[in-house]
PAVEX-396923 format. One line per field, with one value per residue (C-alpha): x, y, z; residue number from 1. Coordinates in Angstrom, 3 decimals. Layout:
<sites>
x = c(X ...) .
y = c(Y ...) .
z = c(Z ...) .
nr = c(NUM ...) .
</sites>
This chain:
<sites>
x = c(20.712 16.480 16.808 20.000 18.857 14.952 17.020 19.379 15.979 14.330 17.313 17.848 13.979 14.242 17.262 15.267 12.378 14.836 16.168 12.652 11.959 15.018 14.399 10.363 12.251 14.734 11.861 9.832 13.223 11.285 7.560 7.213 9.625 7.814 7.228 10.466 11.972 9.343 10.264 13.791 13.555 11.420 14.515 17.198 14.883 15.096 18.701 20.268 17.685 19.260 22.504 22.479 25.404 24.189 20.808 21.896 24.047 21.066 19.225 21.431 21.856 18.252 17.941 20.828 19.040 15.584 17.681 19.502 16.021 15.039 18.227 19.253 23.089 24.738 22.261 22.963 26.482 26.416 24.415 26.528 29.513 27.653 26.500 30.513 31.430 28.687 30.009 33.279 32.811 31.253 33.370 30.665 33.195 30.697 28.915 31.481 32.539 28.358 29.463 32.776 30.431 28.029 30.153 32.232 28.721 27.822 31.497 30.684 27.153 29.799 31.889 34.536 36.103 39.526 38.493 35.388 37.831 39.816 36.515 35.289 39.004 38.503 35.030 36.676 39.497 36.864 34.559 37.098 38.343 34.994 34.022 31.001 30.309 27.060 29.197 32.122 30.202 28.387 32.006 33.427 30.485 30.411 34.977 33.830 30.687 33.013 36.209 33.726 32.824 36.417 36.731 34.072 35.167 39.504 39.227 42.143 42.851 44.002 40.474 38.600 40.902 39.847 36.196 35.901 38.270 35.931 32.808 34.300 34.991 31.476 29.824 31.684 31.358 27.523 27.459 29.119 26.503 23.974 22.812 20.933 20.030 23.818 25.070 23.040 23.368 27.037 26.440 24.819 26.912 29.935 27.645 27.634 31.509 32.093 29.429 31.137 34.418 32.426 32.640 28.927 29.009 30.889 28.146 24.803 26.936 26.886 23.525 21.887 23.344 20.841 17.546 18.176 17.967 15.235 13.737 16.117 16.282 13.971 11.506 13.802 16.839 15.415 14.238 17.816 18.679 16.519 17.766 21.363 20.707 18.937 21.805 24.520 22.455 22.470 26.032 25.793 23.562 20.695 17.949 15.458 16.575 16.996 13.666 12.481 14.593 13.695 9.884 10.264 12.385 10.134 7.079 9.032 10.094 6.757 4.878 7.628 7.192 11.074 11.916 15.373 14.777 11.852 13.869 16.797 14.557 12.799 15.735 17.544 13.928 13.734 17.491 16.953 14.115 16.107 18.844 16.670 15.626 12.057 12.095 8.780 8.477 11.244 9.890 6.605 8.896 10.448 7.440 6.331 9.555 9.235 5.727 6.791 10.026 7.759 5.885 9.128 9.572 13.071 14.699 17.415 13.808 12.803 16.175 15.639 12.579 14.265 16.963 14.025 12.418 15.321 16.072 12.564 12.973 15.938 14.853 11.461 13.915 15.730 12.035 11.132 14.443 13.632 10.215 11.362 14.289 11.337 9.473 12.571 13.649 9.379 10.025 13.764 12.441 10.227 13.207 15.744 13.109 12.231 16.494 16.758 13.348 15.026 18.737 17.077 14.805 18.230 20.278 17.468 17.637 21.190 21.361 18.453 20.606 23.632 22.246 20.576 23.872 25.806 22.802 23.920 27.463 28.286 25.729 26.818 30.309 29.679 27.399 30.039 32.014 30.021 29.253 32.971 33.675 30.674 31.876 35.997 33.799 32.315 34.676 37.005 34.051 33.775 37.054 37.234 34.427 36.113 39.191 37.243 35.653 38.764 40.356 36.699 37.561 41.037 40.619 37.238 39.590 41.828 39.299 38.609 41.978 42.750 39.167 40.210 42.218 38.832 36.694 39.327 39.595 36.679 38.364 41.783 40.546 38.903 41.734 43.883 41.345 41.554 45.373 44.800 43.940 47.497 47.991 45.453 47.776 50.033 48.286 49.027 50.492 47.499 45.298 48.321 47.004 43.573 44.067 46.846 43.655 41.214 43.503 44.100 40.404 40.090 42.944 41.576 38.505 40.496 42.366 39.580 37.816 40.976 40.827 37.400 38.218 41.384 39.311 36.715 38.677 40.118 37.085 34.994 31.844 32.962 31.116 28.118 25.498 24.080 20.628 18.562 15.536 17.028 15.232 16.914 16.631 18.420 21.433 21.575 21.779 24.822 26.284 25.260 26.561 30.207 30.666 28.612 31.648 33.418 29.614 30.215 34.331 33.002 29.981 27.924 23.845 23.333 19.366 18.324 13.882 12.915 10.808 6.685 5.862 7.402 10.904 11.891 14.305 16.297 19.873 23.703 24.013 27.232 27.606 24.136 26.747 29.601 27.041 25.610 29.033 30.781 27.408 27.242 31.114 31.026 28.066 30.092 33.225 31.374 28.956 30.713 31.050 27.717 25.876 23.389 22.627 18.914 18.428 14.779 12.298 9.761 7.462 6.145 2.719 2.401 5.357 6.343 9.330 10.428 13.259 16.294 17.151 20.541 20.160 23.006 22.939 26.920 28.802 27.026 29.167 28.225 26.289 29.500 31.200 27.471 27.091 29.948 30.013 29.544 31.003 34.648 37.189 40.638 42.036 39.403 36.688 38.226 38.200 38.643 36.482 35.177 37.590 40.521 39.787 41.263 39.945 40.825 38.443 37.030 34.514 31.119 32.561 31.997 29.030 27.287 28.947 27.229 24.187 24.095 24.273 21.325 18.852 19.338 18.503 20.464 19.268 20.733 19.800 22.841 23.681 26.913 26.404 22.971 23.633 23.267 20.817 21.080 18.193 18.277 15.266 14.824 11.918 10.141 10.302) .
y = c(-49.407 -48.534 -47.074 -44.881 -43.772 -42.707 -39.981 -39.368 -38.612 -36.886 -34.498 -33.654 -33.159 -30.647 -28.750 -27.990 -27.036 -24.253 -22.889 -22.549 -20.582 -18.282 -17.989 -16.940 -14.715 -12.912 -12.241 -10.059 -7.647 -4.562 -5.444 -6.542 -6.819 -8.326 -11.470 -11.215 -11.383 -14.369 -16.833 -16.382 -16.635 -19.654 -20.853 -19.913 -22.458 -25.108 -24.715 -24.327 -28.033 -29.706 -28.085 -27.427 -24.514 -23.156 -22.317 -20.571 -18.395 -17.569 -17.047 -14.476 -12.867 -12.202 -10.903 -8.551 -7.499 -7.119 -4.385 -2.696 -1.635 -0.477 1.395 -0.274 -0.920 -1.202 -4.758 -5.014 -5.372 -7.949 -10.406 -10.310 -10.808 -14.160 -15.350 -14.846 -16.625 -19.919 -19.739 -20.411 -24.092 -25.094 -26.177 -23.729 -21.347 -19.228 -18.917 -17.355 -14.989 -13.864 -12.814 -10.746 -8.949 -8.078 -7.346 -4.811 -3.051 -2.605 -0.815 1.299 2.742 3.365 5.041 2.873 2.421 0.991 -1.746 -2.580 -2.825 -5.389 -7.363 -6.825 -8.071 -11.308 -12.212 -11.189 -13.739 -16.400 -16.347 -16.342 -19.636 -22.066 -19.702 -18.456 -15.638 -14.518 -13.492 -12.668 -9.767 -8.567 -8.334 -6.574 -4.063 -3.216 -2.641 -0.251 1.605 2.115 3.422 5.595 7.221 7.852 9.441 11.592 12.588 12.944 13.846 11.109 9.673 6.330 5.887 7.031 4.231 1.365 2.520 2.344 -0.713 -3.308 -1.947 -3.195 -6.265 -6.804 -5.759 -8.766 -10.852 -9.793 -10.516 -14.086 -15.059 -13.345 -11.158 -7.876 -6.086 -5.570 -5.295 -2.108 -1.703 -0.989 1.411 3.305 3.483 4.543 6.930 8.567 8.203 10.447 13.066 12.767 13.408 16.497 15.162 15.393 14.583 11.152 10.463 11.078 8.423 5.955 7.017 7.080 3.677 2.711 4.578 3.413 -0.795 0.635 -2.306 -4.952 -2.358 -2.434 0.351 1.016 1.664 2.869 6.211 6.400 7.039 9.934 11.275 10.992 12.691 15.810 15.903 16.080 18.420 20.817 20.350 21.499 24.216 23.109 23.455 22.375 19.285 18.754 19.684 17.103 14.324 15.127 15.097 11.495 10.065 11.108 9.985 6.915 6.736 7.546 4.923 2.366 3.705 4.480 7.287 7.703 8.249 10.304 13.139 12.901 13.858 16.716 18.170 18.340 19.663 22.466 23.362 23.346 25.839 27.932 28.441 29.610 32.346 31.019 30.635 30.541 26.966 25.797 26.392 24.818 21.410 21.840 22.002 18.982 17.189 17.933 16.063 12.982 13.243 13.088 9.795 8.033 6.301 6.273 9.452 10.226 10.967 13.356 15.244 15.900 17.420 19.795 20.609 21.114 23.752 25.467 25.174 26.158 29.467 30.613 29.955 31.976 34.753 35.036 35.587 37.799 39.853 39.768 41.397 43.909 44.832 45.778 47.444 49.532 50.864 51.718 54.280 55.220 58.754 59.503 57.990 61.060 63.657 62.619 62.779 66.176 67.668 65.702 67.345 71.118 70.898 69.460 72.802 74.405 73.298 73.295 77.332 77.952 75.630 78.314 80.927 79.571 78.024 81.244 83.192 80.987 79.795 81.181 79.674 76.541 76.617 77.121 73.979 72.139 72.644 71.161 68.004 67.216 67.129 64.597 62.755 62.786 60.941 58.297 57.391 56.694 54.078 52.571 51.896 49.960 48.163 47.048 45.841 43.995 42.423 41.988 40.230 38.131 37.459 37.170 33.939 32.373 32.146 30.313 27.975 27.476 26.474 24.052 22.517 21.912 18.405 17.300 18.340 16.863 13.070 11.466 12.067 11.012 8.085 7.237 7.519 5.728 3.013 2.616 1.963 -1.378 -2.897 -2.747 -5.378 -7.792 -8.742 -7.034 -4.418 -3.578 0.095 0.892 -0.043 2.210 5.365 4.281 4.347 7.311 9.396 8.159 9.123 12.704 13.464 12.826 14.621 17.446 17.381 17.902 20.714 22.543 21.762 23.126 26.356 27.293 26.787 29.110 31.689 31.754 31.703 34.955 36.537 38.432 36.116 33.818 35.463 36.220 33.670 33.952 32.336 31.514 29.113 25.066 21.873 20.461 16.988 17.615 19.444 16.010 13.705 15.774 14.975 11.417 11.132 12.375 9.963 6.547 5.382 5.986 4.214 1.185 0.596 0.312 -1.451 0.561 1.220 4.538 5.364 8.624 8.480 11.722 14.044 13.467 17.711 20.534 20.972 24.295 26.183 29.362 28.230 28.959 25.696 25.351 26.252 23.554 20.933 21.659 21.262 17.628 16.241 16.790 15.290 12.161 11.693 11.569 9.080 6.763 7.168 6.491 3.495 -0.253 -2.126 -3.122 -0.839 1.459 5.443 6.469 10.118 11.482 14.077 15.183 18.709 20.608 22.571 24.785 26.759 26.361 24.042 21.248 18.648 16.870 13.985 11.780 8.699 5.912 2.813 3.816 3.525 7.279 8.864 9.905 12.713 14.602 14.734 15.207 18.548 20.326 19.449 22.765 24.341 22.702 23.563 21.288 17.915 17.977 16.847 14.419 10.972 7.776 6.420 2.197 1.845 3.593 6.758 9.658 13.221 17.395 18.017 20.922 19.603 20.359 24.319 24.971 23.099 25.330 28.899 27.863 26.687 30.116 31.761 29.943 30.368 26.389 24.534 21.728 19.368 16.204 12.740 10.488 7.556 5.493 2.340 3.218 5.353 8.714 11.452 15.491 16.718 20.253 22.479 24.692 27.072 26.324 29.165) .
z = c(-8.878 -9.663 -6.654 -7.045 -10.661 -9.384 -7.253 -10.285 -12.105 -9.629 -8.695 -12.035 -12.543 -9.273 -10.906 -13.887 -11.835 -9.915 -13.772 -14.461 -11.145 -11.954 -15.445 -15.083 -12.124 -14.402 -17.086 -14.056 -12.988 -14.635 -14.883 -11.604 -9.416 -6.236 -8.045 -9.063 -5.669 -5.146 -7.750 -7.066 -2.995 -4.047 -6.296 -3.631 -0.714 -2.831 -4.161 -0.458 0.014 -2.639 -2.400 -6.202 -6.474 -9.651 -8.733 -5.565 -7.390 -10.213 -7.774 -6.093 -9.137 -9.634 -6.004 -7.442 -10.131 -8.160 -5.718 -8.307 -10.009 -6.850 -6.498 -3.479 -5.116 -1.689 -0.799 -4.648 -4.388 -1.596 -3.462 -6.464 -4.243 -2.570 -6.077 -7.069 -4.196 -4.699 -8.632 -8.073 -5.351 -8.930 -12.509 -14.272 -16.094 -17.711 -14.475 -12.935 -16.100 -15.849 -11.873 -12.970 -15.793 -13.225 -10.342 -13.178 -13.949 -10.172 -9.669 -12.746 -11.124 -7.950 -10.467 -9.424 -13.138 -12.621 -10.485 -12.823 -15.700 -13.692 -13.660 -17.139 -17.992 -16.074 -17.390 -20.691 -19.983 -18.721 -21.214 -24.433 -23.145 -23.134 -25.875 -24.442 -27.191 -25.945 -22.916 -24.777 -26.127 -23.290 -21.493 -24.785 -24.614 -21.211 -21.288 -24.207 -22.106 -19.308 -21.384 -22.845 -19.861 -18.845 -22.285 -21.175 -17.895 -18.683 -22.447 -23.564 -26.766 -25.318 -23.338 -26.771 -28.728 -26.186 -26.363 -30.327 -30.063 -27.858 -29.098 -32.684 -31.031 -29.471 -32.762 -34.687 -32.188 -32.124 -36.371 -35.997 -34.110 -35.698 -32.943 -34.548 -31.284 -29.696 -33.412 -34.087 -30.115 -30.999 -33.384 -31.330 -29.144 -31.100 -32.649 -28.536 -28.713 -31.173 -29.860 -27.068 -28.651 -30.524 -33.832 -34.511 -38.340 -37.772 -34.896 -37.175 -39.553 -37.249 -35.949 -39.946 -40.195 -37.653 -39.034 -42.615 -40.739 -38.204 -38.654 -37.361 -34.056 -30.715 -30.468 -27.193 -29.383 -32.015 -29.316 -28.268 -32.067 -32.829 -28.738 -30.030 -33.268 -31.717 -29.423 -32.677 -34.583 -31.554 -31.510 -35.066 -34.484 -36.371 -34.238 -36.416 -37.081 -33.569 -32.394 -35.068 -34.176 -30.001 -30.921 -32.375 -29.900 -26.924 -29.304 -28.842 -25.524 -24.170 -25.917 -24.176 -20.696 -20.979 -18.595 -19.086 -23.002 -22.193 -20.292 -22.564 -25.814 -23.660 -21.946 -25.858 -26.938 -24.195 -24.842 -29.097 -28.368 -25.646 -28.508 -30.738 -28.529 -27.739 -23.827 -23.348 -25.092 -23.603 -20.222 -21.531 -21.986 -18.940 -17.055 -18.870 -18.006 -14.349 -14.977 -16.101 -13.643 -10.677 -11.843 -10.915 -7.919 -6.891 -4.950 -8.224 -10.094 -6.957 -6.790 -10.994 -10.367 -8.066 -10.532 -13.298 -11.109 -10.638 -14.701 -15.415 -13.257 -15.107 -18.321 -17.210 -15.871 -19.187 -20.936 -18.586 -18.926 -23.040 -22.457 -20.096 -22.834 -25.252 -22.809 -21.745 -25.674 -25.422 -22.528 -23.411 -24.505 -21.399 -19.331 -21.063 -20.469 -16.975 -16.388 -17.625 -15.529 -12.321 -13.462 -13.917 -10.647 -8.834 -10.000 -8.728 -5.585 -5.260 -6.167 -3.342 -0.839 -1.522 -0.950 2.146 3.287 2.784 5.038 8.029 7.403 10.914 13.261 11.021 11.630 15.357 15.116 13.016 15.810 18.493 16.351 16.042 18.747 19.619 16.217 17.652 20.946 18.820 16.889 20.027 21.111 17.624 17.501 20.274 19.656 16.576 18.149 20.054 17.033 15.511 17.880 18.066 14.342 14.306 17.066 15.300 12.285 13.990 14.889 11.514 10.524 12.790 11.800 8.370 8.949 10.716 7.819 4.999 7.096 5.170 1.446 2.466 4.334 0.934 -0.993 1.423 1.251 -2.150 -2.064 -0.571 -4.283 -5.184 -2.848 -4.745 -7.281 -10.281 -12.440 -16.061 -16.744 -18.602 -15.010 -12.785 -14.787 -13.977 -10.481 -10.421 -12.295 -9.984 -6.895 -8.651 -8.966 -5.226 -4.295 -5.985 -4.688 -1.144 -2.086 -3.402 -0.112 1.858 -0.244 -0.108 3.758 3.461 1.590 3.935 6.993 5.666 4.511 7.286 6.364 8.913 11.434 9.605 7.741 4.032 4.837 1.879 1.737 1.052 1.024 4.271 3.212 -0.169 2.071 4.519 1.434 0.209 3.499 3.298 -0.312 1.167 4.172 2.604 1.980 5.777 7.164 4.874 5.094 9.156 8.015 9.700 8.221 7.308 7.116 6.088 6.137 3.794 5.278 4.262 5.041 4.082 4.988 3.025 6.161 6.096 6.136 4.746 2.731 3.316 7.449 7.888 5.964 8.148 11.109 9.988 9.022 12.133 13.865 11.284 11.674 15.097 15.052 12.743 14.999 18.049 16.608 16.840 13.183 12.006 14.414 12.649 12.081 11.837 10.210 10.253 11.000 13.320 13.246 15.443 13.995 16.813 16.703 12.617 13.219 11.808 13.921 12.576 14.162 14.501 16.526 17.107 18.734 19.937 22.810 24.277 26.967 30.761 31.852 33.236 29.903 27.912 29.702 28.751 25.270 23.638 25.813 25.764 23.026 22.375 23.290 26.796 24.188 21.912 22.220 19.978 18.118 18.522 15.540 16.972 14.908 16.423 16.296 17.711 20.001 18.009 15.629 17.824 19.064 15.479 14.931 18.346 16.728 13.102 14.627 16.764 13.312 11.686 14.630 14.920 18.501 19.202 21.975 22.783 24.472 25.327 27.686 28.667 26.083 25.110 22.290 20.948 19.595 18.338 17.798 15.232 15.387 12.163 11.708 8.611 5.994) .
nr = c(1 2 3 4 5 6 7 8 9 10 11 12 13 14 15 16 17 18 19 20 21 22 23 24 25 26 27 28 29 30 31 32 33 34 35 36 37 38 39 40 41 42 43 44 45 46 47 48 49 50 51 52 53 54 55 56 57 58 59 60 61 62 63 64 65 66 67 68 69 70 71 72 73 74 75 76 77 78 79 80 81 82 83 84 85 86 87 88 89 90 91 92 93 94 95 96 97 98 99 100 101 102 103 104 105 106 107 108 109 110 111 112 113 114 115 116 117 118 119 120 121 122 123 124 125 126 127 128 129 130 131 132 133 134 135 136 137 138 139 140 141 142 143 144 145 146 147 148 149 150 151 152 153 154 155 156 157 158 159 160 161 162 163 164 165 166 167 168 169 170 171 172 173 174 175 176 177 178 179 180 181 182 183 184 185 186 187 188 189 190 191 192 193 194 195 196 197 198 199 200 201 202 203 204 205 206 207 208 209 210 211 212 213 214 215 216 217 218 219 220 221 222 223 224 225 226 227 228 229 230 231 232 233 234 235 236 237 238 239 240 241 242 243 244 245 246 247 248 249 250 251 252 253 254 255 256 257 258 259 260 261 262 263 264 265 266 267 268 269 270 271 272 273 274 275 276 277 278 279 280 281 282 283 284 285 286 287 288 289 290 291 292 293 294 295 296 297 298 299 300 301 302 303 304 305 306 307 308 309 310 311 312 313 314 315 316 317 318 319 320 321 322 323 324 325 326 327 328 329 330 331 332 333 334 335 336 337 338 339 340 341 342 343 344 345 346 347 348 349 350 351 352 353 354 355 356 357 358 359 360 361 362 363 364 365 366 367 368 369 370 371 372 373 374 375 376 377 378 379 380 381 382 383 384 385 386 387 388 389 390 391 392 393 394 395 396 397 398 399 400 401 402 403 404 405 406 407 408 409 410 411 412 413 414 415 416 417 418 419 420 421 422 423 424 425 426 427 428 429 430 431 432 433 434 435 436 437 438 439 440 441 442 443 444 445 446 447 448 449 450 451 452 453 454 455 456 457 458 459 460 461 462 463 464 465 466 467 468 469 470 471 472 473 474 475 476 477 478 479 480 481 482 483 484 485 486 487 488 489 490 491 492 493 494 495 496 497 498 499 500 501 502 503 504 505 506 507 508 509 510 511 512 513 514 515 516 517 518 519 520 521 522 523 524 525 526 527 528 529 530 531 532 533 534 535 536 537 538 539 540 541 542 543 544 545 546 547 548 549 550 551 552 553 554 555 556 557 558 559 560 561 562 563 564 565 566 567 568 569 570 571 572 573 574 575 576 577 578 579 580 581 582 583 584 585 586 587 588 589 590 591 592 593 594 595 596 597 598 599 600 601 602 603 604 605 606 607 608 609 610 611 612 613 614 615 616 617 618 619 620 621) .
</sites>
């Protein structure tokens, strides 16, 4: 019995030792997020050795958290779904209602909101029983964050009533227990709400509430005040107050390091200043936004900066455009006189041509003559050539069309996908119009897809290419963005590696997108489940160029069938995929004619069960 209770003691001294690890682990997600990942590995080694659930699934939560700050939510996702899955072999209720709230907030950054509902509902559920009210709150919180962003994106009343109602709920819950943070939190919040909702004078209520107890409020939250209340007065159209209240919050945000806070309070800064007409200050904020944008790390921080350049251009175009409207009313009067000099010396002219043309109106006629009859000629050959082009048109059009169910697979195979919840269990009529909204939005998106097609199938641009200058690596992550979820319902890794050099081409955005899907489809198609896709880039100095590359590790094809791939059209080129996925045969015809009309090399390196790789060569702008 000495014996048996000396490993009772030292077990129980171990388990402590791994809540300490994930504890000193969970305190290091933001500050530093390698040791982070080392305390809780350290944790995880000696939870799967003494085969203590509940620190294996802390720990996995921690390695969830560690990702998710690095924005890698996909690895994210799969270690909150491992810690769910070690929670549950355990009796540890609130545990498991900490997984549900977790895995709810991971579906909202995947803007998945029905299905994180469901799991905000169930940690709801969980925690309400073993009264847990820390969690309680946290799950009443996040079901009124995420009604408050369907408020924001399908304008209901019924989403705006759940919002105010659980973030009532979480702010008595947060006053029972005496919580100050989440119960100001909540105000805050609500304050948003009713922005949101455009009611800016019941906002700054909620928002004054806040200010007049700044003291029982983080610096953190107390930033996101002053950014909300800039954001109401603009809504108000006091631009004063709102450059005031934008000053303080960045002064704010800034001295916490916050980033998000920091380009909220410039961008409502830049845009006071831009409606009161002074463009040249807002471009000054801009510029400094784009600034502290590029100190960030992750590649959302890298596209804003992008988007801020573009921004800053306009607004610099608009004050431009104001200074050239002064200048013009400066010369208006040496514009009229100029008009009227041109307009005399033009009847001048015409009067001499008269005369002149009436001294020779024979010899012209007889010229006249001669010429139509060369003109009668040419036009014979012209219009030829243009039923020949015609015809050219008339059957690349036809192309197009039948390319359409190839291009609109990947949305409907989302949607579809989506379907198979309903067979999870029985949903609440309040959760069908979740999912019936979420299924419109996507069939939406489709049909606006199909009818840009249609229009430009019957436009003559479809044999011609509006090139302007694109960051190629911005136009291959829209591409990405629109099949991650086809790569990860096959479980298949989908690498894109950003370019380190210049990689500004001269392309027509939307013919280069049509190219890399139909390449990126096919690699998925023709890659086995849990194979992987590797996108990168390679440049050539020499010659200006700059190399796109698409490598598999798929099944390949022979050397027979590799040779005519351009050059066949139909059902002779189409094949099924390792999943069974069918296709028409005339995805890559139209990826050679659009690459023909961006100056675009393809070159490709293929072998039976050894994979795939297209190589694109663009010439640098």
């Amino acid at each position: 019995m000495k014996k048996a209770g000396l490993n009772h003691y030292r077990l129980h001294q171990t388990h402590a030792y791994i809540d300490t690890l994930n504890r000193i682990s969970y305190l290091y997600f933001k500050e530093n997020p390698d040791s982070s990942w080392f305390y809780a590995d350290k944790a995880y080694k000696l939870a799967i050795n003494d085969q203590y659930l509940y620190g294996q699934a802390k720990a996995k939560l921690n390695f969830s958290g560690n990702y998710y700050y690095k924005n890698n939510y996909d690895k994210a996702f799969i270690e909150l779904y491992d810690a769910y899955k070690i929670a549950t072999k355990t009796s540890d209720q609130a545990l498991i209602a900490i997984c549900l709230n977790d895995i709810g907030l991971a579906y909202v950054q995947q803007k998945n909101y029905p299905i994180a509902l469901k799991h905000f509902y169930r940690a709801l559920e969980l925690s309400t029983k073993i009264k847990d009210y820390n969690t309680q709150m946290l799950n009443e919180f996040n079901l009124g964050f995420c009604y408050a962003i369907l408020f924001g994106k399908y304008k209901k009343q019924a989403y705006f009533n759940n919002s105010f109602k659980h973030y009532q709920l979480a702010q008595a819950i947060a006053k029972n227990i005496n919580n100050q943070t989440y119960f100001f939190t909540c105000y805050n919040r609500l304050g948003d709400l009713f922005i949101l909702k455009q009611d800016y004078k019941k906002g700054i209520k909620y928002f004054e509430t806040v200010l007049y107890n700044q003291k029982e409020v983080s610096d953190w939250e107390l930033g996101a005040t002053y950014t909300s209340m800039a954001k109401a007065n603009i809504g108000l159209k006091k631009f004063d107050n709102a450059i005031k209240f934008a000053e303080l919050g960045f002064s704010i945000a800034k001295k916490n390091k916050d980033q998000i806070n920091i380009e909220k309070s410039l961008s409502l800064l830049a845009k006071a200043y831009q409606e009161k007409g002074n463009f040249k200050k807002a471009y000054e904020i801009l510029d400094q936004k784009a600034h502290y944008a590029t100190l960030a790390s992750d590649e959302e921080a890298k596209k804003r900066v992008n988007e801020l350049l573009i921004i800053q251009k306009n607004l610099e175009n608009q004050y431009l455009t104001k200074e050239i409207t002064a200048q013009e009313k400066n010369i208006h009067l040496n514009r009229l006189l100029i008009i009227i000099s041109i307009s005399f010396l033009s009847l001048v002219s015409i009067l001499l041509a008269i005369v002149y043309l009436k001294s020779k109106q024979q010899s012209k006629l007889n010229r006249l003559l001669a010429d139509n009859n060369i003109d009668i000629l040419q036009q014979k050959d012209l219009i030829a050539q243009q039923n020949i082009e015609l015809q050219n048109n008339d059957d690349y059009k036809n192309k197009l069309i039948l390319v359409i169910g190839h291009d609109l697979r990947s949305p409907f195979a989302t949607t579809l996908q989506a379907t198979r919840f309903f067979k999870e269990g029985d949903f609440s009529k309040e959760e069908l119009n979740l999912f019936i909204d979420d299924f419109q939005e996507k069939i939406l998106s489709s049909l606006e897809m199909l009818n840009d097609l249609i229009t430009w199938t019957k436009s003559n641009k479809s044999t011609r290419a509006n090139r302007i200058p694109y960051k190629l690596s911005s136009v291959t992550d829209l591409v990405i963005k629109e099949l991650a979820q086809t790569s990860l319902l096959k479980q298949i890794s989908l690498n894109h590696y950003h370019s380190t050099i210049n990689d500004i081409v001269l392309i027509d955005e939307k013919q280069v997108m049509v190219i890399l899907r139909n390449l990126i489809t096919n690699a998925i198609k023709f890659t086995k489940p849990k194979g992987n896709i590797e996108i990168f880039y390679s440049a050539e100095t020499a010659t200006n160029n700059i190399f796109l590359h698409i490598k598999d590790n798929g099944i390949g094809m022979d050397q027979k069938k590799a040779a005519k791939l351009f050059a066949v059209f139909g059902d002779e080129m189409s094949s099924r995929g390792t999943a069974g996925e069918s296709g028409s045969g005339i995805g890559l015809s139209l990826v050679s004619d659009f690459a023909r009309l961006n100056d675009i090399k393809i070159q490709m390196k293929t072998q039976e069960n050894g994979g795939t790789e297209f190589i694109l060569g663009f010439t640098l702008v």
